[in-house]
Each structure stands twice: as C-alpha cells, then as structure tokens.
PQR file of N, CA, C, O and H, with PARSE charges and radii, in Angstrom:
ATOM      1  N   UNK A   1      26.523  26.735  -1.630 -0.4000 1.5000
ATOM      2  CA  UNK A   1      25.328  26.056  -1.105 -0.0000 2.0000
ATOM      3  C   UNK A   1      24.196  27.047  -0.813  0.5500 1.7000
ATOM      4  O   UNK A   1      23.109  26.497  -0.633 -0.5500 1.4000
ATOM      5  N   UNK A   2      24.203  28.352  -0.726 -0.4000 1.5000
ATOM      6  CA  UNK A   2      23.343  28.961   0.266 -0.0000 2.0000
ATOM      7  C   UNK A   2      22.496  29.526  -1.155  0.5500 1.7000
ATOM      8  O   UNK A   2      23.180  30.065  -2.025 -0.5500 1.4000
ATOM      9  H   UNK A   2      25.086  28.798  -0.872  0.4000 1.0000
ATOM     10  N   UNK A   3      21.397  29.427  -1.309 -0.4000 1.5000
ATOM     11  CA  UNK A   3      20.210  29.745  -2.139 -0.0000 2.0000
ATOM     12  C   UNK A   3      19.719  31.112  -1.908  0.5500 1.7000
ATOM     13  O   UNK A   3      20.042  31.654  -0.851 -0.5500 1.4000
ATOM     14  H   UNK A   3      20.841  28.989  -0.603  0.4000 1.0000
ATOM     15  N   UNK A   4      19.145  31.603  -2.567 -0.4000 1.5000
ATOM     16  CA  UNK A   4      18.185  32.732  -2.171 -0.0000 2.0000
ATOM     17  C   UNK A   4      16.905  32.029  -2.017  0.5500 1.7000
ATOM     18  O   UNK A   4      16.566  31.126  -2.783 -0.5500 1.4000
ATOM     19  H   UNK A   4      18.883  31.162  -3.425  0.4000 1.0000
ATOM     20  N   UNK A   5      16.146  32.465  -0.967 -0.4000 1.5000
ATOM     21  CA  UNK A   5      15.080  31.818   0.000 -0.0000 2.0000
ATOM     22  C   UNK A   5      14.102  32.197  -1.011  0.5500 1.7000
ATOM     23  O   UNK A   5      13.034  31.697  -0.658 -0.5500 1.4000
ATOM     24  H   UNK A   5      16.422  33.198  -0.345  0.4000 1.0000
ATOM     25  N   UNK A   6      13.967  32.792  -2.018 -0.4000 1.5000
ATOM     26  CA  UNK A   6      12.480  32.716  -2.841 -0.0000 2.0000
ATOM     27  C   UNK A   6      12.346  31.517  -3.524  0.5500 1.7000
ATOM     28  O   UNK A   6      11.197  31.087  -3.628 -0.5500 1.4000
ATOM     29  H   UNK A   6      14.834  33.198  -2.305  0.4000 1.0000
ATOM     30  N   UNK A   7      13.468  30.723  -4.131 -0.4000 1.5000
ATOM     31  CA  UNK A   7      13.762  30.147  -4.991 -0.0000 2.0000
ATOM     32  C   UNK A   7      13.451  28.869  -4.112  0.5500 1.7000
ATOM     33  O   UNK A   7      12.484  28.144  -4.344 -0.5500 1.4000
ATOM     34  H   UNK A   7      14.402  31.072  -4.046  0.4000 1.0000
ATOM     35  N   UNK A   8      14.319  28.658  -3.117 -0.4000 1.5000
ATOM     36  CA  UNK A   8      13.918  27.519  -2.314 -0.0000 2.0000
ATOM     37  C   UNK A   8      12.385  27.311  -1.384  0.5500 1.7000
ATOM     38  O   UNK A   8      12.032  26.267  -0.835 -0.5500 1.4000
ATOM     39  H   UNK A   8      15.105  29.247  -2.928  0.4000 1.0000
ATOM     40  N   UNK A   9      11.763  28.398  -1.402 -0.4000 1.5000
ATOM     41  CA  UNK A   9      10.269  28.678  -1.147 -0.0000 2.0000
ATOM     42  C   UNK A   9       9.393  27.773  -2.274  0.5500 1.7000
ATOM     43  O   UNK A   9       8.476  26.974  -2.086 -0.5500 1.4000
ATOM     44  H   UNK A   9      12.049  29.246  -1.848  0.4000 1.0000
ATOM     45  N   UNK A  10      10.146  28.293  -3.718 -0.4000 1.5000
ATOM     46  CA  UNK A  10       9.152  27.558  -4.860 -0.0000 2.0000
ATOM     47  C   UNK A  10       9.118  26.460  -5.251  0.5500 1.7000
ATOM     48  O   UNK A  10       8.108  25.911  -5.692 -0.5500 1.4000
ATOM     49  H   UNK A  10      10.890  28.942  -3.871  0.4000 1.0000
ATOM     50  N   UNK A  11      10.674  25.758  -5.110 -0.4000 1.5000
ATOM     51  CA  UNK A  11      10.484  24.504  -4.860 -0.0000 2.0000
ATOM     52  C   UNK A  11      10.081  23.808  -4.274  0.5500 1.7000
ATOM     53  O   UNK A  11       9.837  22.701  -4.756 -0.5500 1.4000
ATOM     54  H   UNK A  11      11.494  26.204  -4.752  0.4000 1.0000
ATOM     55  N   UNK A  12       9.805  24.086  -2.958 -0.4000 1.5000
ATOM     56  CA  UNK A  12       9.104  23.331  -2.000 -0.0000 2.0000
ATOM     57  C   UNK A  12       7.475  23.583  -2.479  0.5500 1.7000
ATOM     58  O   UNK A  12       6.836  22.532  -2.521 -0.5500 1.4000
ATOM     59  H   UNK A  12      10.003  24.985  -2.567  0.4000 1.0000
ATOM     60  N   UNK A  13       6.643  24.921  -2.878 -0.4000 1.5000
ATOM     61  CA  UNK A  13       5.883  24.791  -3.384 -0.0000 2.0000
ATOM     62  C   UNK A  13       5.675  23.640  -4.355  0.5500 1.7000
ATOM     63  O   UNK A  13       4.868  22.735  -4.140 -0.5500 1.4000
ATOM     64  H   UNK A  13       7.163  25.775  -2.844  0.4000 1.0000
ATOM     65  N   UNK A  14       6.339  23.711  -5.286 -0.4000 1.5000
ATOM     66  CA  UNK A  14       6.340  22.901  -6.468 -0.0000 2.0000
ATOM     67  C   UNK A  14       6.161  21.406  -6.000  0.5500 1.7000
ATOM     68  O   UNK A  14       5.269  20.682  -6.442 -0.5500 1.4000
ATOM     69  H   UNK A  14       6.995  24.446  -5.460  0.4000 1.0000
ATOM     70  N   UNK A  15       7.163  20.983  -4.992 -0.4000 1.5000
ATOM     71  CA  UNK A  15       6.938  19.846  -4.500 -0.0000 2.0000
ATOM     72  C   UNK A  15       5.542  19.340  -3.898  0.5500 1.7000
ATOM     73  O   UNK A  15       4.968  18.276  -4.131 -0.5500 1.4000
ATOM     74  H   UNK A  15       7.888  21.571  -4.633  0.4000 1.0000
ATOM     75  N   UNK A  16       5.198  20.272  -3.155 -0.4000 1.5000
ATOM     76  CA  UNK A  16       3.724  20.214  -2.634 -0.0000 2.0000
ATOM     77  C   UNK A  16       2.831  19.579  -3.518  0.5500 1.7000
ATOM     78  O   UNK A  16       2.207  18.522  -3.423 -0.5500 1.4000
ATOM     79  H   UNK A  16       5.664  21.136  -2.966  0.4000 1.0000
ATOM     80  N   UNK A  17       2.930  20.879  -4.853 -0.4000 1.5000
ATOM     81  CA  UNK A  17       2.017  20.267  -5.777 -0.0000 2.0000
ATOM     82  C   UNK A  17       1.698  18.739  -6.117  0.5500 1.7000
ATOM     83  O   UNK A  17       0.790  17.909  -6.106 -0.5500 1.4000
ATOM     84  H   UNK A  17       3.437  21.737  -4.931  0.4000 1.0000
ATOM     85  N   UNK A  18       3.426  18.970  -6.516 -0.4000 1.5000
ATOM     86  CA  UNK A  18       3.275  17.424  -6.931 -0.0000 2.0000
ATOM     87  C   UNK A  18       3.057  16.493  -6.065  0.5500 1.7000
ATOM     88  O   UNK A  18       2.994  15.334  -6.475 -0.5500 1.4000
ATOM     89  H   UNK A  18       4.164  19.645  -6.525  0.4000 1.0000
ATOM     90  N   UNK A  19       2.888  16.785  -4.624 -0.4000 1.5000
ATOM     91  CA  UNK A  19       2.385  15.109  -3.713 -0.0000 2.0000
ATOM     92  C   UNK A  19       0.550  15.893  -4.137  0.5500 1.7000
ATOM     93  O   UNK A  19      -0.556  15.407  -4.374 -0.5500 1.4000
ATOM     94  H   UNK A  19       2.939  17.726  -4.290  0.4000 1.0000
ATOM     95  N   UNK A  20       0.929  16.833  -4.071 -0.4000 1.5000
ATOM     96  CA  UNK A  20      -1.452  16.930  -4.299 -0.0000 2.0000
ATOM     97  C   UNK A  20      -1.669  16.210  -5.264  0.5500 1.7000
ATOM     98  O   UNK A  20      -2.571  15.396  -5.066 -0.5500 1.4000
ATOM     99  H   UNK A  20       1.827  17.229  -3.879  0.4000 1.0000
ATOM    100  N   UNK A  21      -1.112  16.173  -6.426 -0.4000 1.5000
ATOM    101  CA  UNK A  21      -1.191  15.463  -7.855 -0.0000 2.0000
ATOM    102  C   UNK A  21      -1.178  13.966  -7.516  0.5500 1.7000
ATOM    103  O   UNK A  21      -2.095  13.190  -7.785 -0.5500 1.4000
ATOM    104  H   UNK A  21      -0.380  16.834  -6.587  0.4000 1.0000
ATOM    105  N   UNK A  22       0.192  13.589  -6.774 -0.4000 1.5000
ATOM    106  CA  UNK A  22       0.009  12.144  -6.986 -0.0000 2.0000
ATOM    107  C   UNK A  22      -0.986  11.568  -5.783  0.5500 1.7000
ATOM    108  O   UNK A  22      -1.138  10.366  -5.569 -0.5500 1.4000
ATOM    109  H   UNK A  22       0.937  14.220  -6.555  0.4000 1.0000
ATOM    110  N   UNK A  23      -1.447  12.322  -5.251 -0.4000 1.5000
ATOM    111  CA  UNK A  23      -2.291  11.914  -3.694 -0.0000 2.0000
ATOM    112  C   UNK A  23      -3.857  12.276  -4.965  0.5500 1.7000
ATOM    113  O   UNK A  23      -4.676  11.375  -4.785 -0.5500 1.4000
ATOM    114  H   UNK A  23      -1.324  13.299  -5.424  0.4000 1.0000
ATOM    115  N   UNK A  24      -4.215  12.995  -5.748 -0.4000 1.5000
ATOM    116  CA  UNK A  24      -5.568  13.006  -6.268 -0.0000 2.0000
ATOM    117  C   UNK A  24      -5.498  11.794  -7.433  0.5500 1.7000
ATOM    118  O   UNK A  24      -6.484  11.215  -7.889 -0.5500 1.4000
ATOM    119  H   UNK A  24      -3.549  13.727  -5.895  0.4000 1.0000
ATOM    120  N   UNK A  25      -3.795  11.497  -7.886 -0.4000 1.5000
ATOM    121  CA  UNK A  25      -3.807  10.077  -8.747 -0.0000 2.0000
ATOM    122  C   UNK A  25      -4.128   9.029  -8.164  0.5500 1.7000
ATOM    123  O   UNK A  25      -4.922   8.220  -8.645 -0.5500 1.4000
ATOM    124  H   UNK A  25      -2.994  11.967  -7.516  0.4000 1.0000
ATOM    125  N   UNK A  26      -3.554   8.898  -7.040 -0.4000 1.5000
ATOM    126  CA  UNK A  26      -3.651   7.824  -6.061 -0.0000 2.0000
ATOM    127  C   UNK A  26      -5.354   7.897  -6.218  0.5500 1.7000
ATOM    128  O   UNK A  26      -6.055   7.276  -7.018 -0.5500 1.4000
ATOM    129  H   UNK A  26      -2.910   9.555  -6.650  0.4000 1.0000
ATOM    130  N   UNK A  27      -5.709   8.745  -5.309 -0.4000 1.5000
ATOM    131  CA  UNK A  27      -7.497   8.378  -5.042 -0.0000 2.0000
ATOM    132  C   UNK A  27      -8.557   7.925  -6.435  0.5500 1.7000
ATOM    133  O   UNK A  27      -9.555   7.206  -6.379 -0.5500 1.4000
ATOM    134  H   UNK A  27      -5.139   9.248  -4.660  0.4000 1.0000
ATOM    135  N   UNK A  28      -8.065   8.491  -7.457 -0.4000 1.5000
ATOM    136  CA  UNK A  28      -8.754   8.528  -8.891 -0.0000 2.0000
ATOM    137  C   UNK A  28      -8.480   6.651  -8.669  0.5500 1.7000
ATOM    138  O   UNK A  28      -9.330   5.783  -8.471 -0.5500 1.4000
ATOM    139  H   UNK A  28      -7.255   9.075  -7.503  0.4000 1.0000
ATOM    140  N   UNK A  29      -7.045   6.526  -8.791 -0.4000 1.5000
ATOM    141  CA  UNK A  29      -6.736   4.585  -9.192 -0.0000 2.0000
ATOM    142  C   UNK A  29      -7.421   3.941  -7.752  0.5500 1.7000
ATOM    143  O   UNK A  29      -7.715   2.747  -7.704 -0.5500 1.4000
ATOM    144  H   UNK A  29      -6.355   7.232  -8.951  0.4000 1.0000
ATOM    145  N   UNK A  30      -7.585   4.620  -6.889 -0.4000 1.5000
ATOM    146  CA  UNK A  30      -8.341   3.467  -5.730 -0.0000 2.0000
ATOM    147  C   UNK A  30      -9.575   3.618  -5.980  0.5500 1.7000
ATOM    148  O   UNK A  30     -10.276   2.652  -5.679 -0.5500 1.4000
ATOM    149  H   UNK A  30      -7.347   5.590  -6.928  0.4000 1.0000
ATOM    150  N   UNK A  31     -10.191   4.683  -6.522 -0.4000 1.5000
ATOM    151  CA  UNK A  31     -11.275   4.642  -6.897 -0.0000 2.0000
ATOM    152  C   UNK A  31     -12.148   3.554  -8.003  0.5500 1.7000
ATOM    153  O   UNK A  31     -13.116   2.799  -7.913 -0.5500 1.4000
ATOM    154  H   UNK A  31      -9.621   5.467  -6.767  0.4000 1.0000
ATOM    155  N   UNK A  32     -11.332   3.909  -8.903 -0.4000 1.5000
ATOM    156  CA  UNK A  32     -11.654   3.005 -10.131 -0.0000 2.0000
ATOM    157  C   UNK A  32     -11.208   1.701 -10.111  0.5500 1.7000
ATOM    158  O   UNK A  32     -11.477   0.942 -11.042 -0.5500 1.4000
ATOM    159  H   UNK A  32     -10.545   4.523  -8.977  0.4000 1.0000
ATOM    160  N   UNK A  33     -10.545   1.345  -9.143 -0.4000 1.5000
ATOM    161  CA  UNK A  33     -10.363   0.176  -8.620 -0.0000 2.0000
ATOM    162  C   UNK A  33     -11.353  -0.666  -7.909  0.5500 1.7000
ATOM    163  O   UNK A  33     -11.541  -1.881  -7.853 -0.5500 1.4000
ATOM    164  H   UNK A  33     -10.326   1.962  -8.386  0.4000 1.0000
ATOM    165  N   UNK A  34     -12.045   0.580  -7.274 -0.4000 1.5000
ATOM    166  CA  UNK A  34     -13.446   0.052  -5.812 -0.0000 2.0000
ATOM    167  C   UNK A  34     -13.738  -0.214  -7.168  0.5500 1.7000
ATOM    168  O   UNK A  34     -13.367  -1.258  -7.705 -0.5500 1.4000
ATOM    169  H   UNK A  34     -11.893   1.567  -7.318  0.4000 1.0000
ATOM    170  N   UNK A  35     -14.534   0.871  -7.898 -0.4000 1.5000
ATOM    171  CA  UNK A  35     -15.653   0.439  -8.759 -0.0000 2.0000
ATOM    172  C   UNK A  35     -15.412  -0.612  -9.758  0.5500 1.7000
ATOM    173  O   UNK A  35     -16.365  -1.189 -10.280 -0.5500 1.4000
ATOM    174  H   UNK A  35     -14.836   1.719  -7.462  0.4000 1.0000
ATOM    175  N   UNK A  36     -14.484  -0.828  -9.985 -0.4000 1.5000
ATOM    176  CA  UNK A  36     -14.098  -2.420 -10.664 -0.0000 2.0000
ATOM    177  C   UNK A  36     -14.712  -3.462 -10.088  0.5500 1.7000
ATOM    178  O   UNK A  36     -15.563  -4.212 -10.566 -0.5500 1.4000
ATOM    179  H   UNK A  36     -13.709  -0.359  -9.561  0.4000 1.0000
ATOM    180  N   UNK A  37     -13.982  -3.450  -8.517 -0.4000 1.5000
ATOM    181  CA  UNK A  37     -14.495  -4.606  -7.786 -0.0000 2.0000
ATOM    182  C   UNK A  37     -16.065  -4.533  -7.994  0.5500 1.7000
ATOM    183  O   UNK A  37     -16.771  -5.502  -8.271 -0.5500 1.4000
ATOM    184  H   UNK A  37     -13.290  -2.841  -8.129  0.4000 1.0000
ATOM    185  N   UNK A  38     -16.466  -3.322  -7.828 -0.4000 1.5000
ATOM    186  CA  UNK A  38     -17.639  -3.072  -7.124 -0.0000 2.0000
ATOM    187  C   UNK A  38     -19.240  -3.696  -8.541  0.5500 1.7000
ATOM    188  O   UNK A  38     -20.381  -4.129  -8.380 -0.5500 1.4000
ATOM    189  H   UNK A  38     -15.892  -2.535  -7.603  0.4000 1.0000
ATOM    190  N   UNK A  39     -18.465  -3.413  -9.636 -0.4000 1.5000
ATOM    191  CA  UNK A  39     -19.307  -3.689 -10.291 -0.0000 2.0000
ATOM    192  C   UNK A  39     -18.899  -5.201 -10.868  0.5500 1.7000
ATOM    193  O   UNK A  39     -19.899  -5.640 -11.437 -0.5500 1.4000
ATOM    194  H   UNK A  39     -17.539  -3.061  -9.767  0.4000 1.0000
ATOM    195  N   UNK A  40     -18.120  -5.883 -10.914 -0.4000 1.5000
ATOM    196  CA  UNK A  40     -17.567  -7.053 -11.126 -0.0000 2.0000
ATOM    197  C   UNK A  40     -18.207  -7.826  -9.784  0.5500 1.7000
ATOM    198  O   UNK A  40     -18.333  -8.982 -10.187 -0.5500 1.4000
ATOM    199  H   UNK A  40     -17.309  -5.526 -10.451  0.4000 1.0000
ATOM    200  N   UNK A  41     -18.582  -7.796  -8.681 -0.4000 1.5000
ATOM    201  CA  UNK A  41     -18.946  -8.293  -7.724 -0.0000 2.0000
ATOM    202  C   UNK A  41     -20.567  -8.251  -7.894  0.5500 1.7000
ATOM    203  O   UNK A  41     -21.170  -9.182  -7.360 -0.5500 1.4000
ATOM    204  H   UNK A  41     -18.480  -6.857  -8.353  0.4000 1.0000
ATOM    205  N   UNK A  42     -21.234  -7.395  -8.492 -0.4000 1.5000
ATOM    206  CA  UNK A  42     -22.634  -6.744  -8.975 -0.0000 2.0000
ATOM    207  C   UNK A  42     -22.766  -7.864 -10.027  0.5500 1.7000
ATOM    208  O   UNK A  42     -23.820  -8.492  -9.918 -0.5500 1.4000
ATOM    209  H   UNK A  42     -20.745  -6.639  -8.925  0.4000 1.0000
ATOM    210  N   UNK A  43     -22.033  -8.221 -10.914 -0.4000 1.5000
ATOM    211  CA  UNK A  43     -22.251  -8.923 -12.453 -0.0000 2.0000
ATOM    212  C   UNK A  43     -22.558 -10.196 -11.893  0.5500 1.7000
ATOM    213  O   UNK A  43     -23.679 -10.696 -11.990 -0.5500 1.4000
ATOM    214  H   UNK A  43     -21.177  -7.711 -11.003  0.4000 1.0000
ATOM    215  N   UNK A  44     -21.296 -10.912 -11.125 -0.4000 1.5000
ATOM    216  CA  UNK A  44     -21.503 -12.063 -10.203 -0.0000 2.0000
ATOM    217  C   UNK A  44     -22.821 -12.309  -9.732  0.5500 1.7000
ATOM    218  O   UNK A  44     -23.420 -13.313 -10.119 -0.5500 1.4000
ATOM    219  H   UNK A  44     -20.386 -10.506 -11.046  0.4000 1.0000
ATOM    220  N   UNK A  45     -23.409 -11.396  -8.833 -0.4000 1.5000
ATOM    221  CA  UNK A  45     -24.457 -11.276  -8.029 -0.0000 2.0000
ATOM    222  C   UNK A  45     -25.325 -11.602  -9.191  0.5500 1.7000
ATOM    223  O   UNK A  45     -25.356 -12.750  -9.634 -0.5500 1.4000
ATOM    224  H   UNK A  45     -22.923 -10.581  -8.519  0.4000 1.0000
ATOM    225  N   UNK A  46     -25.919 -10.793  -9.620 -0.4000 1.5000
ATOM    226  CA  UNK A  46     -26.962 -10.940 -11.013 -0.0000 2.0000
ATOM    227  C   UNK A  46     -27.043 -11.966 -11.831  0.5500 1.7000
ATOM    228  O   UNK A  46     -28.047 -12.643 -12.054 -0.5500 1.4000
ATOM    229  H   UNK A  46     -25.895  -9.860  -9.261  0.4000 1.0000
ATOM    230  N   UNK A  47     -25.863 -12.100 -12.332 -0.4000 1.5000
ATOM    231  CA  UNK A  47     -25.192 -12.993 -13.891 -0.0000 2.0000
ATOM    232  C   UNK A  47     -25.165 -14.185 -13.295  0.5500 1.7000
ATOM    233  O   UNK A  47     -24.781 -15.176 -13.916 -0.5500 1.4000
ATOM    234  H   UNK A  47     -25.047 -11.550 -12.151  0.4000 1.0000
TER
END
C-alpha cells in the first residue's frame, strides 16, 4: 500500500486539473446556455 509521496503528490495534482477542466466545462455549457436563453428570449421580444 505505501506509495512514494511524489507520485501520490501528482496524482492529486492531476486530479486538480481535472476538476479546473470540468469546472471551466461546466461554466463554458452554463454559459452558452444563458446566451441561448438570452438570445431566444431577444428573438421573442423583437420577432
């Protein structure tokens, strides 16, 4: 069981990454989501 602590350092790095990744995916899809609404609610208004 017992690791050498660099190795288990980088994974946890690694992990990090990947919540930054899915936390900047996340914001990109809520984003383009607002602006869906946002301009679909605009067309309404106008149209």
């Amino acid at each position: 069981m017992s690791k050498p602590k660099g190795q288990r350092t980088h994974v946890r790095k690694g992990k990090v990454t990947a919540r930054k990744v899915s936390d900047v995916l996340n914001a990109i899809a809520h984003l383009v989501r607002a602006v869906g609404v946002l301009v679909d609610a605009l067309s309404k208004w106008f149209g």
